[in-house]
FILUM-401449 format. One record per atom (N, C-alpha, C): x, y, z; residue in one letter. Coordinates in steps of 0.02 Angstrom, whole numbers, padded with zeros to 5 digits, always signed. Example, Ala and Ser with C-alpha at 12.3 -4.5 7.8 and 13.67 -1.06 7.14 Angstrom:
<atoms>
+00660-00284+00390A +00615-00225+00390A +00660-00165+00390A +00642-00112+00354S +00684-00053+00357S +00645+00002+00394S 
</atoms>
This chain:
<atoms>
+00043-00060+00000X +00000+00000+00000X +00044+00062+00000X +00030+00121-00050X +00079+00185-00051X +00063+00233+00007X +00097+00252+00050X +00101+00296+00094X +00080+00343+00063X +00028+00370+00118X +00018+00428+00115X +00062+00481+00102X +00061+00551+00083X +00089+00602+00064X +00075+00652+00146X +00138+00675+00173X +00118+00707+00227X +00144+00776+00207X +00164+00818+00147X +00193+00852+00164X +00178+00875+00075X +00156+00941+00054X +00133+00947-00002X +00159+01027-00026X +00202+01033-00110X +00217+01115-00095X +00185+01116-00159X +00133+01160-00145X +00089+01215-00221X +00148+01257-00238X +00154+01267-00311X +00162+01330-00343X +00109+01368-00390X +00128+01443-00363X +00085+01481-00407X +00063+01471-00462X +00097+01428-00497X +00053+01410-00582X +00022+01372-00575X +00000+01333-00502X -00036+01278-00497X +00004+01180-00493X +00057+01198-00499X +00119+01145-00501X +00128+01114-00423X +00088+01061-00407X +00092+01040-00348X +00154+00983-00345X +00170+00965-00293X +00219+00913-00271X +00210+00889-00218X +00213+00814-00191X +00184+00790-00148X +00259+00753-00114X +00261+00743-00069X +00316+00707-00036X +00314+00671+00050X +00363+00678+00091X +00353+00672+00156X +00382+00726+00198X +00343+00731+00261X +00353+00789+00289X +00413+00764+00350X +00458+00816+00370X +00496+00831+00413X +00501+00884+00440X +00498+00878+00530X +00560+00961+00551X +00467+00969+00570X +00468+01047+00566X +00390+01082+00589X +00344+01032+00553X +00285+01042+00601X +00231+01043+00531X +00185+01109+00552X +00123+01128+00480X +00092+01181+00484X +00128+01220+00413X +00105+01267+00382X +00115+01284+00337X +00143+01349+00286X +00180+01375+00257X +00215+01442+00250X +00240+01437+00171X +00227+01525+00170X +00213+01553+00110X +00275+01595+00095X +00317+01585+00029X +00370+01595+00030X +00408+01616-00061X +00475+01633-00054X +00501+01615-00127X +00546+01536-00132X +00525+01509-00181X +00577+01445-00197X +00641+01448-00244X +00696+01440-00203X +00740+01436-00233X +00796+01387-00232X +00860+01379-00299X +00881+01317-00265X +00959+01337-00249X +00970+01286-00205X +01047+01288-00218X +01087+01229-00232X +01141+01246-00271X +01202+01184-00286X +01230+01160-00253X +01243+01181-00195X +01306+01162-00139X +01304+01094-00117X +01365+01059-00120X +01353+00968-00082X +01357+01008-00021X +01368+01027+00016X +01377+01017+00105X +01373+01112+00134X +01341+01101+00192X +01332+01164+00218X +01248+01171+00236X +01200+01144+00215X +01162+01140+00229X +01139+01194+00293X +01167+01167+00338X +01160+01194+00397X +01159+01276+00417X +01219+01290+00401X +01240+01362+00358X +01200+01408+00335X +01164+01361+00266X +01133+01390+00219X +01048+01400+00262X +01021+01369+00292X +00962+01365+00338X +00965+01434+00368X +01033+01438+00413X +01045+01492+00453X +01073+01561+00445X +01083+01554+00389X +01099+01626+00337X +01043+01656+00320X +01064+01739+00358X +00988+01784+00356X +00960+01800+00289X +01010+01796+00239X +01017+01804+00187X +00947+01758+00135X +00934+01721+00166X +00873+01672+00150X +00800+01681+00174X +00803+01747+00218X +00725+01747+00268X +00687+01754+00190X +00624+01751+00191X +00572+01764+00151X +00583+01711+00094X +00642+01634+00103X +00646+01624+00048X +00623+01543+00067X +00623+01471+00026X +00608+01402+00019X +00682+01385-00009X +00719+01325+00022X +00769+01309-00004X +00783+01232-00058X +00766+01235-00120X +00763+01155-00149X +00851+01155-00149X +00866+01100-00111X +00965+01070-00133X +00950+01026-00190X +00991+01052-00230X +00991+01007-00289X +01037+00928-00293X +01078+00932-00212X +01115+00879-00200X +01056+00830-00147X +01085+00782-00159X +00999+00732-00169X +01020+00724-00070X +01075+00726-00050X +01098+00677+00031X +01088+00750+00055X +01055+00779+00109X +01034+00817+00127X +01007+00794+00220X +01059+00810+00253X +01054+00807+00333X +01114+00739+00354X +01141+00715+00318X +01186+00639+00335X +01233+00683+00373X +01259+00715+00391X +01320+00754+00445X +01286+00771+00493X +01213+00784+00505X +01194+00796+00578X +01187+00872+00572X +01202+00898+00630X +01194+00978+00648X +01248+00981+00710X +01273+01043+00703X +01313+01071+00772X +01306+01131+00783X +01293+01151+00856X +01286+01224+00861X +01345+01244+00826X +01403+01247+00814X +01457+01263+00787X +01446+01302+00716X +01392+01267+00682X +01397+01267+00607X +01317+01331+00589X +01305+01352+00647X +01249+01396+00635X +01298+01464+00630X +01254+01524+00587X +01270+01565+00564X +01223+01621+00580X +01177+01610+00623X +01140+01650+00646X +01096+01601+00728X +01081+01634+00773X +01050+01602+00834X +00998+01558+00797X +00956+01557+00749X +00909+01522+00733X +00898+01520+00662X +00870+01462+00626X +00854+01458+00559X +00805+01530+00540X +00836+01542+00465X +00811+01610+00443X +00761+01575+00384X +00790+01505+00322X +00764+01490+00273X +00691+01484+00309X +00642+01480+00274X +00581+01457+00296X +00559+01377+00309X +00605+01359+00250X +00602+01284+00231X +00638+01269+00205X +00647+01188+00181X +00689+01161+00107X +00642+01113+00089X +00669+01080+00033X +00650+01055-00010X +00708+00992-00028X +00710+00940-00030X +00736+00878-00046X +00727+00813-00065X +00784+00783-00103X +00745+00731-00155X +00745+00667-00094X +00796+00645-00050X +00802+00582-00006X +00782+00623+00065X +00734+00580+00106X +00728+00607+00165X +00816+00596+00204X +00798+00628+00263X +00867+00634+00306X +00889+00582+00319X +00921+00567+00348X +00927+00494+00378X +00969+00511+00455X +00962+00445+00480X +01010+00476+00555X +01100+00497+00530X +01131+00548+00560X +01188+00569+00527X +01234+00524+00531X +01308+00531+00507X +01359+00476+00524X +01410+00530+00523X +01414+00579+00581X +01478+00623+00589X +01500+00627+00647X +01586+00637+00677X +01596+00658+00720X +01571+00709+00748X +01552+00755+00736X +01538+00833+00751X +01464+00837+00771X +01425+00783+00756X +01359+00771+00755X +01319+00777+00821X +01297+00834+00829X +01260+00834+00905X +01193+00821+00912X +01174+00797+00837X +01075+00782+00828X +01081+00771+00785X +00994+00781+00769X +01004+00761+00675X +00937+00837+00653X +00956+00832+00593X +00905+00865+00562X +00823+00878+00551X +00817+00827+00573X +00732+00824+00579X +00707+00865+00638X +00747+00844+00690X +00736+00859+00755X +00753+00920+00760X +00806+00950+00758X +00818+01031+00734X +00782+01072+00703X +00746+01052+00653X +00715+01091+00602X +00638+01081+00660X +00603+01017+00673X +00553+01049+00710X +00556+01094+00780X +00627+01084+00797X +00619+01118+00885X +00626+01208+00840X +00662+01223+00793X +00650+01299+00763X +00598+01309+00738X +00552+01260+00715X +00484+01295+00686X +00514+01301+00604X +00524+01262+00569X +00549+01254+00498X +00528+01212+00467X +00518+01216+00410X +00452+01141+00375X +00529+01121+00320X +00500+01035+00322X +00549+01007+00259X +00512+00970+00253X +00507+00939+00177X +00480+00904+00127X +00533+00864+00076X +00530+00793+00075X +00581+00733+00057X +00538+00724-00012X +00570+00672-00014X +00546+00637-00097X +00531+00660-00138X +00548+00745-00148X +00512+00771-00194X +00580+00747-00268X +00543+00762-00330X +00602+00756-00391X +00638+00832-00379X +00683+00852-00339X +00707+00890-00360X +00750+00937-00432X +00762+00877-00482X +00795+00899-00552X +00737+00918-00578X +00655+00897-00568X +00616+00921-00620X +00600+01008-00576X +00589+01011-00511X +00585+01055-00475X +00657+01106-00489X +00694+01107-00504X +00759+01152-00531X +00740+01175-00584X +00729+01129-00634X +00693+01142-00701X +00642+01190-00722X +00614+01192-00692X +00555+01237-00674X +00577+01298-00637X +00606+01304-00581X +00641+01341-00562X +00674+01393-00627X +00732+01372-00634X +00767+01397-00715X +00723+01414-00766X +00668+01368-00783X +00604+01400-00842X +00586+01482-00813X +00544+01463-00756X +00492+01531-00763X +00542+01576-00692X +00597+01557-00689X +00607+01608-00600X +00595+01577-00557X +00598+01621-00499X +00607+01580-00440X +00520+01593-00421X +00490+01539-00408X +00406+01547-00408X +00397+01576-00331X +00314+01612-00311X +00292+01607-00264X +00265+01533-00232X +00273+01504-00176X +00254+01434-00174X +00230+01435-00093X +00196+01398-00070X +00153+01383-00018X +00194+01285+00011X +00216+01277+00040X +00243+01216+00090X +00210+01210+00156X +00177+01146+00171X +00129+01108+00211X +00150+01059+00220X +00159+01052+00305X +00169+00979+00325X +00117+00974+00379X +00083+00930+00356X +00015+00877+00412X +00040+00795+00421X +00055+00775+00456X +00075+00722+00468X -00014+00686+00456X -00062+00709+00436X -00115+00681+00421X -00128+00678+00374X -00080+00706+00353X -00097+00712+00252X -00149+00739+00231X -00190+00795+00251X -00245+00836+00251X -00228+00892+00209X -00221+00917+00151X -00194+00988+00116X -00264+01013+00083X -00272+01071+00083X -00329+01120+00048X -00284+01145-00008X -00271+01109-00074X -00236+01108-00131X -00244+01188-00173X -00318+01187-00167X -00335+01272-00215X -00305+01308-00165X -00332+01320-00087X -00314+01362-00036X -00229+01370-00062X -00202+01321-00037X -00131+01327-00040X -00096+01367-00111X -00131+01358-00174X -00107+01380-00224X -00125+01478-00241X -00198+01461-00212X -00223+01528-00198X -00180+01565-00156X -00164+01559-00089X -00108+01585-00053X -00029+01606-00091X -00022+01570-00124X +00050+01576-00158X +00041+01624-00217X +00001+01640-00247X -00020+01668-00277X -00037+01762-00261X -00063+01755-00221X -00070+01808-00189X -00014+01832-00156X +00024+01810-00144X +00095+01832-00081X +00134+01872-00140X +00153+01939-00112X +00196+01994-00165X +00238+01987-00189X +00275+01960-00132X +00374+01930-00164X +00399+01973-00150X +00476+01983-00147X +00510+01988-00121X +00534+02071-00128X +00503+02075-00201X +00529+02147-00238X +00479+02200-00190X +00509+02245-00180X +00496+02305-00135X +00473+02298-00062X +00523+02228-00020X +00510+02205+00020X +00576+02228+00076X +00571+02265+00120X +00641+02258+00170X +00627+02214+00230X +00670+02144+00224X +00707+02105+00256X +00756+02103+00302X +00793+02162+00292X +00848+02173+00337X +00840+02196+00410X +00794+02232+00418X +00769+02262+00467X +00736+02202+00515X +00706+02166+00491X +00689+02089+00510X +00711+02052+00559X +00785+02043+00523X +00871+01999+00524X +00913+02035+00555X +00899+02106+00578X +00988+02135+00596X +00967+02116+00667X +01010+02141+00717X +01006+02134+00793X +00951+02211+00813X +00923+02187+00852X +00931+02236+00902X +00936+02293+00943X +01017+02298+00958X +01049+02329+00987X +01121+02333+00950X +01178+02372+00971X +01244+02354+00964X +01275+02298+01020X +01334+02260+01002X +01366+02209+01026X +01441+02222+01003X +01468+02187+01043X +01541+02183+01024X +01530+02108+01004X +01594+02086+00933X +01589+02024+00908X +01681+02015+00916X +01711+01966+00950X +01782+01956+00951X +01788+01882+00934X +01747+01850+00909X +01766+01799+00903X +01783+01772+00834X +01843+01730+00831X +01879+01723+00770X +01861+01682+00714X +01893+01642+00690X +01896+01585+00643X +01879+01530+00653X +01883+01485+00653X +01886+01393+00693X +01923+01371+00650X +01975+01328+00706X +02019+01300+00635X +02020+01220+00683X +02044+01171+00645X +02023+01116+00657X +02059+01086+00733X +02041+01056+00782X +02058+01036+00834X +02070+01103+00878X +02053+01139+00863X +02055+01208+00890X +02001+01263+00936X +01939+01252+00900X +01882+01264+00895X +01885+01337+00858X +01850+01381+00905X +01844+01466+00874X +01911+01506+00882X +01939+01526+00868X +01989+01567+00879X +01968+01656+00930X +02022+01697+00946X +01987+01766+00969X +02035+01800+00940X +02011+01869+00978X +02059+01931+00948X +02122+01916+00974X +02191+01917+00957X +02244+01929+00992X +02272+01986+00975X +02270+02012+00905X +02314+02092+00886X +02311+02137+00941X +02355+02168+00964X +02376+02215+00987X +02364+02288+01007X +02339+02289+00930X +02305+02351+00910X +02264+02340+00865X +02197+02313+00875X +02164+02283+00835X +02133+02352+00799X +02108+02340+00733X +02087+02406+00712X +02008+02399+00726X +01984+02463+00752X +01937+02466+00771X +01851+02456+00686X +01829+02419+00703X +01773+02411+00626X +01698+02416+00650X +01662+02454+00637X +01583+02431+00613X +01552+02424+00581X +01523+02360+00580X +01487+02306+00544X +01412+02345+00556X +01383+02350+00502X +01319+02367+00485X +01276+02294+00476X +01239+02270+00518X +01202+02220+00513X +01147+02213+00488X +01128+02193+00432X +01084+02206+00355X +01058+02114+00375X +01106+02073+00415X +01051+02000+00409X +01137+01968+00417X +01185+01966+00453X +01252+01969+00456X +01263+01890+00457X +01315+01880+00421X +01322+01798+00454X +01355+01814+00492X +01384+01755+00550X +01437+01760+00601X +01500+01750+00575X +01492+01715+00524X +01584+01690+00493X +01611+01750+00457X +01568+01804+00423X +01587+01862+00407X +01628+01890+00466X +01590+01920+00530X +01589+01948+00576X +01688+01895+00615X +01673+01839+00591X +01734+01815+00644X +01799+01814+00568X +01777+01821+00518X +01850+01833+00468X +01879+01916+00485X +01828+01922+00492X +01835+02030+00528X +01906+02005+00577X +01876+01972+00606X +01899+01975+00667X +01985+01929+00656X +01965+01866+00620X +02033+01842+00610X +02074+01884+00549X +02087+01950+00537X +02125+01983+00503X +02138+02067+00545X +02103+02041+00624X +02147+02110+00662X +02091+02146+00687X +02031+02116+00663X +01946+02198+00690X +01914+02168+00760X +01925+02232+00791X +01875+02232+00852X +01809+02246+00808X +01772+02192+00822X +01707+02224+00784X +01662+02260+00830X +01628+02313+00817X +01547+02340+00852X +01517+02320+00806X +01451+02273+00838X +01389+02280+00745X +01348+02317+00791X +01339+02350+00741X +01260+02398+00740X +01190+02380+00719X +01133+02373+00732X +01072+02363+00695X +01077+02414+00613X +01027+02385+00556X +01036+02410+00496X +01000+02480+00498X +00976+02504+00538X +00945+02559+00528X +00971+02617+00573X +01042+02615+00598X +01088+02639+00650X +01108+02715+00590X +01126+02762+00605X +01142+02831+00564X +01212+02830+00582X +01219+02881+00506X +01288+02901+00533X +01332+02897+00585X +01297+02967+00616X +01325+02983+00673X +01330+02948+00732X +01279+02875+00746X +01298+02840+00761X +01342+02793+00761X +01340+02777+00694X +01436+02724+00672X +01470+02778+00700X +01473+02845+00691X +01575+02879+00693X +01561+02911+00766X +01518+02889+00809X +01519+02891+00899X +01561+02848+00900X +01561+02791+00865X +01607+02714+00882X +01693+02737+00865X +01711+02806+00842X +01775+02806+00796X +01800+02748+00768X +01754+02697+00705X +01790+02659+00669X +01859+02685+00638X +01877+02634+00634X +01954+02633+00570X +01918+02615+00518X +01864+02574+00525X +01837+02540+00458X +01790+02544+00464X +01733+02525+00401X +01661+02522+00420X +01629+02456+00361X +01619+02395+00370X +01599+02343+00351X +01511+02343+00339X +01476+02335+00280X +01424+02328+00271X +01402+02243+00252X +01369+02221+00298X +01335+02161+00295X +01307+02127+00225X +01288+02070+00231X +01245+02010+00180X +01178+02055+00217X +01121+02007+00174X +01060+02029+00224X +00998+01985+00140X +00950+02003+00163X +00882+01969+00119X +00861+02031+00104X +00803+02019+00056X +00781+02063+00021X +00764+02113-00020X +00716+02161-00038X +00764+02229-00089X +00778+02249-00066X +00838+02256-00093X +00901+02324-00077X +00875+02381-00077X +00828+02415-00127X +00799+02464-00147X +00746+02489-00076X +00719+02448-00037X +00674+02463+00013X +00730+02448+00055X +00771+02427+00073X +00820+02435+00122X +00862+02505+00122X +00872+02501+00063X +00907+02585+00035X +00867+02627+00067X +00825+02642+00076X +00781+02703+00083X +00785+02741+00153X +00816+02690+00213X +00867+02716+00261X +00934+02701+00251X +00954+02647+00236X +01022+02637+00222X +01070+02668+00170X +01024+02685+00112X +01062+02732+00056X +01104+02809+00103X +01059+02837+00118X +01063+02920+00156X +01117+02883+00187X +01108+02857+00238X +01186+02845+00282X +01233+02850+00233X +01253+02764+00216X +01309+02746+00165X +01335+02825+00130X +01304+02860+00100X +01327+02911+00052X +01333+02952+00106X +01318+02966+00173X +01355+03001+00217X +01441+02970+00246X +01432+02887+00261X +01493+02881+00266X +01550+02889+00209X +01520+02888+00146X +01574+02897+00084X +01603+02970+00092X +01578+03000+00145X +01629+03076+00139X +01664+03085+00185X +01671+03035+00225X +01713+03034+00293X +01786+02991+00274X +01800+02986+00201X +01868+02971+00198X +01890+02909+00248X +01839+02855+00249X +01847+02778+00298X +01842+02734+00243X +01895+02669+00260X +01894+02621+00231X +01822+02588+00225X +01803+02566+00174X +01725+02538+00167X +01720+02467+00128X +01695+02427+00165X +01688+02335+00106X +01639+02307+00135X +01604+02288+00049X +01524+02275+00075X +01535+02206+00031X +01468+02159+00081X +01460+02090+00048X +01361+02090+00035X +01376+02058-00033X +01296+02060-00047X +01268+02100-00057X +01197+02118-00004X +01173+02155+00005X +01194+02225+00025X +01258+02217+00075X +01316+02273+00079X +01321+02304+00005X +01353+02277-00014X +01374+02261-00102X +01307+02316-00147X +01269+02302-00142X +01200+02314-00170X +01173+02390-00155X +01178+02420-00088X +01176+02468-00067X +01215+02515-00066X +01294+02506-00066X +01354+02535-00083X +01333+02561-00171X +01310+02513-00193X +01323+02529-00289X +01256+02577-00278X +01210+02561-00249X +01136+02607-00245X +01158+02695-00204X +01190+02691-00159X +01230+02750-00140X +01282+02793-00199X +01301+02753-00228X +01359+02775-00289X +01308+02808-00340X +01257+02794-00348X +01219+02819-00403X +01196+02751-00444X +01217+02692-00431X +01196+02618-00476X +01132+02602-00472X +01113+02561-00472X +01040+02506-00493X +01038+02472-00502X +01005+02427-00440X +00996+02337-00435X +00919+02319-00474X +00936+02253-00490X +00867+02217-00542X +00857+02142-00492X +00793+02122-00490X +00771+02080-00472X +00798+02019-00532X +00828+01972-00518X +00843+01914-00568X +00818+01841-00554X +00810+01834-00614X +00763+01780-00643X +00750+01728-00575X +00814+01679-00566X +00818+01638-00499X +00892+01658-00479X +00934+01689-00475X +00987+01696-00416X +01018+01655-00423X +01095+01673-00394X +01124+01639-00401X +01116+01614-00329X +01143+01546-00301X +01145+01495-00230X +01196+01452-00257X +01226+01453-00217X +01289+01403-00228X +01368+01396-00202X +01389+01361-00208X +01458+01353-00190X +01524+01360-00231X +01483+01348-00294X +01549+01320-00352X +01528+01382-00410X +01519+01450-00377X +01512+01490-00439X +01574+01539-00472X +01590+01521-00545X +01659+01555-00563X +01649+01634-00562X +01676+01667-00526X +01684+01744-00543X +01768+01778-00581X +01760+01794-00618X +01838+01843-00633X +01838+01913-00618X +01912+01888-00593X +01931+01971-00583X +01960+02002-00612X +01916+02075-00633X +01950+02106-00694X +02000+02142-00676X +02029+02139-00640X +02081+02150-00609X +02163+02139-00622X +02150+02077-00624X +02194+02020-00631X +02188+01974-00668X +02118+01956-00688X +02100+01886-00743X +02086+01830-00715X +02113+01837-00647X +02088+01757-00614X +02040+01749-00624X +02028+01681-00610X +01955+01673-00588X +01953+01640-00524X +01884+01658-00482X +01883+01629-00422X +01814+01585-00417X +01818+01524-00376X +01769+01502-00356X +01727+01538-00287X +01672+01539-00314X +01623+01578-00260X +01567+01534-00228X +01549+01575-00178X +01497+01558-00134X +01460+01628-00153X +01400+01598-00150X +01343+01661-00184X +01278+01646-00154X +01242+01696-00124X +01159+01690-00113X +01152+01745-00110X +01097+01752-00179X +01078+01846-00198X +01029+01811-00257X +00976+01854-00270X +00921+01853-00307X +00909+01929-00341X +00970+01954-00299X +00953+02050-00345X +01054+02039-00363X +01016+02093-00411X +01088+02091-00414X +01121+02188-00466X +01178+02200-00450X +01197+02271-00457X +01197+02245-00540X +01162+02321-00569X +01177+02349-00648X +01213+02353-00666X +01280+02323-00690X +01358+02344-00698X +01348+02412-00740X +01299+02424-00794X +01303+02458-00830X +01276+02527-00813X +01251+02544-00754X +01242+02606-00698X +01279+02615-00678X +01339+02583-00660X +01381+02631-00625X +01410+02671-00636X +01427+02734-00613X +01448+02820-00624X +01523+02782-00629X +01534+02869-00671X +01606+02856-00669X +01642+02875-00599X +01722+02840-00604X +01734+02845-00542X +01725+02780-00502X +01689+02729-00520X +01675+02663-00495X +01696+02612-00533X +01721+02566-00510X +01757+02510-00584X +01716+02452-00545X +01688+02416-00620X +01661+02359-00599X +01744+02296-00610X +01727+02279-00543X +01808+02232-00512X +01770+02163-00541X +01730+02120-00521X +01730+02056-00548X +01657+02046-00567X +01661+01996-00619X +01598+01982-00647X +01577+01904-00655X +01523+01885-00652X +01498+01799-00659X +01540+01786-00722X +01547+01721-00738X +01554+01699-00786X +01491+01635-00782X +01450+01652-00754X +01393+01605-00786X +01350+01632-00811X +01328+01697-00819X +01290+01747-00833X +01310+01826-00855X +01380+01844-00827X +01401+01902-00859X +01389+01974-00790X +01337+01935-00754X +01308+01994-00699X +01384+02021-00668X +01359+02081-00624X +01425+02118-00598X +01417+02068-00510X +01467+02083-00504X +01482+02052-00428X +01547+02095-00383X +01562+02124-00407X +01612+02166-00385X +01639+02250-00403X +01636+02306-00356X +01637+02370-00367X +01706+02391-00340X +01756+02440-00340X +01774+02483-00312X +01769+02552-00318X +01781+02603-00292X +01794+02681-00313X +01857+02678-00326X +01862+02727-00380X +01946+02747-00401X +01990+02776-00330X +01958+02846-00329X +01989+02877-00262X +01988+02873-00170X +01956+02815-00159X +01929+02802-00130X +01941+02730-00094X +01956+02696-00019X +01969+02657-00012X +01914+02612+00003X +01858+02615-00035X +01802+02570-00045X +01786+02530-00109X +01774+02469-00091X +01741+02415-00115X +01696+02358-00099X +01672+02311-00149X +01631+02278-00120X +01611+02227-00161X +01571+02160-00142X +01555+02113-00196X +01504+02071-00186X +01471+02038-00204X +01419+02018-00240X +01414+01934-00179X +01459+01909-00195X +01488+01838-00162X +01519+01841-00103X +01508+01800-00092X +01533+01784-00025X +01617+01758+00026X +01660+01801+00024X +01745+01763+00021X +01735+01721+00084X +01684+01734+00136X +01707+01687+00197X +01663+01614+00191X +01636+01616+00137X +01630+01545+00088X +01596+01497+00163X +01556+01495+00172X +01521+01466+00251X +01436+01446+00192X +01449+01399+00179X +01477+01347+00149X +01533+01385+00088X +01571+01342+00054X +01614+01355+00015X +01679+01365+00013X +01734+01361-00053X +01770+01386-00047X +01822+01432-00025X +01897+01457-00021X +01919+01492+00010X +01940+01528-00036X +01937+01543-00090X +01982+01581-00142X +01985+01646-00155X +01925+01662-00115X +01918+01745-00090X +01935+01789-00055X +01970+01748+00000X +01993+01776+00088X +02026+01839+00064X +02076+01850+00025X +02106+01907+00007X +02073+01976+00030X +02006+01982+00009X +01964+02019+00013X +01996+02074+00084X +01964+02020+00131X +01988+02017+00198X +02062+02074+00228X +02084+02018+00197X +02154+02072+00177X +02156+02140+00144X +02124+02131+00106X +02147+02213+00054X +02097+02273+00103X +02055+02238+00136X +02003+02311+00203X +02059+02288+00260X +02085+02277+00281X +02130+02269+00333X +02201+02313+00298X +02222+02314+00253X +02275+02348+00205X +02248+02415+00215X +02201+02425+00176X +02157+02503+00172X +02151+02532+00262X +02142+02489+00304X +02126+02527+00370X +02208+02533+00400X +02248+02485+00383X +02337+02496+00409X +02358+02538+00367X +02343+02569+00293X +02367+02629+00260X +02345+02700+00286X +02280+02695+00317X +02239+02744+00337X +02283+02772+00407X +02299+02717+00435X +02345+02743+00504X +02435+02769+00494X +02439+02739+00437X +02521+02771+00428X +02511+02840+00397X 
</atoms>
């Protein structure tokens, strides 16, 4: 006899999928999107960078390593959900302090197994990243029109601010470092650490601790903090966050700042959404794109130099290369699509990019980054 279906995701065109439910149950209205990455999972859940979004992995083993507080990137899952082709299974890792099922329901997070994820990508890539509705009833009970009707109706993402959502709070001090293996987290040890504030737009922590393993006392600030609040802190530097959402409705407090700190002659490096708001301050213009890039293994070059680097990427908007004023050089660009991913100013010790160098999941081929705002804040003091 075929098991019941406990766990069901409508899309707006009416494109249902039926599977098994894990993690929460109860039901949420969202964007679907996918990502490439074999491993990180965990990461990717907890990256603010995902609030308002559905996650399909296009890699079919999805939860076999377990979970560790270690590997979170924010206090609590931000994705809404995922989407996967093999349910979880119990993990087989050292590091393993639970498993996935159990995690995802004690946060209140819905997952759905067995779905075909390659035809669900497919679709994805055809029409964009859809509005979609995800339901788990362990009774297998779904209101199919309701659910499609709901998804349907939900606005999306465009002229939506997210950040405000995702940032903290309050201000905090962040000193904590890297993790390197048998080691655990690393801290500040420099001397004279240079003083940085981090603008928190939806921050990961591994951002916040590469700050930190290249010399920054960090302060983060909430995203809607002013000027004159960052330069109470007397940064050396001033770091603009990842974060979800439009940029464009985030801009609308965050622009006015940013183009206030561009006249205070401070080192400036933005990731993402950082990235996005920096080019929107410059005079640029971000576009909502088709499905985004998500992933681990994405080639960027730098026009710089010609390399090319492997990236870590989660962004669904993305900067106009062809807006930007003069005076701004577009630094690196996709090579899967051509989009911009990287800015600097000529006169100016600011830049910023698209991807992600502290690669949480991903690669390391970016860290440099790191370096060249740590360069810019030790030139600033000689």
């Amino acid at each position: 006899m075929a098991t019941k279906p406990t766990a069901c995701l409508a899309l707006a065109d009416g494109t249902v999928f039926h599977g098994h439910g894990f993690g929460a149950t109860g039901e949420v209205v969202a964007e679907l999107v996918f990502n490439t990455a074999m491993t990180g999972y965990q990461e990717i859940m907890t990256d603010p960078s995902y609030a308002g979004q559905i996650v399909t992995f296009t890699f079919p083993h999805i939860g076999n390593t377990g979970v560790t507080a270690e590997d979170d990137e924010a206090a609590d899952p931000v994705a809404s959900g995922i989407v996967v082709r093999w349910d979880p299974t119990q993990p087989s890792n050292w590091r393993a302090a639970g498993n996935l099922p159990d995690w995802m329901a004690r946060r209140g997070r819905i997952g759905i197994g067995g779905v075909d994820t390659r035809r669900l990508t497919r679709a994805i890539r055809r029409q964009g990243a859809p509005h979609v509705v995800l339901a788990h009833d362990p009774d297998g009970n779904f209101d199919i029109e309701a659910m499609i009707a709901r998804a349907r109706d939900w606005p999306g993402l465009v002229g939506m601010d997210l950040a405000r959502e995702v940032s903290c709070a309050q201000s905090y001090r962040w000193q904590e470092g890297a993790w390197e293996w048998g080691e655990g987290f690393g801290t500040l040890t420099k001397d004279r650490p240079f003083k940085v504030v981090a603008l928190d737009y939806g921050a990961k922590r591994n951002i916040l601790r590469s700050l930190v393993a290249h010399g920054a006392d960090v302060t983060v600030l909430p995203a809607t903090a002013t000027a004159d609040e960052v330069m109470a802190h007397e940064p050396e530097g001033v770091f603009l966050s990842n974060g979800p959402g439009d940029p464009a409705a985030t801009g609308e407090y965050a622009v006015p700042m940013i183009r206030d700190l561009l006249g205070r002659d401070l080192p400036i490096f933005g990731i993402c959404l950082g990235h996005q708001m920096l080019a929107l301050a410059l005079g640029g213009r971000t576009v909502k794109m088709s499905h985004g890039h998500h992933g681990a293994n994405h080639p960027v070059r730098d026009n710089d130099t010609g390399k090319v680097e492997i990236t870590s990427m989660n962004h669904g908007f993305a900067v106009d290369g062809q807006t930007l004023p003069d005076g701004v050089v577009e630094t690196h660009v996709s090579l899967f699509d051509g989009s911009n991913c990287g800015l600097r100013v000529t006169d100016k010790p600011v830049f910023s990019v698209q991807y992600h160098p502290e690669a949480a999941p991903g690669p390391q081929d970016s860290g440099y980054l790191f370096d060249r705002f740590a360069d810019a804040m030790r030139a600033r003091r000689d």
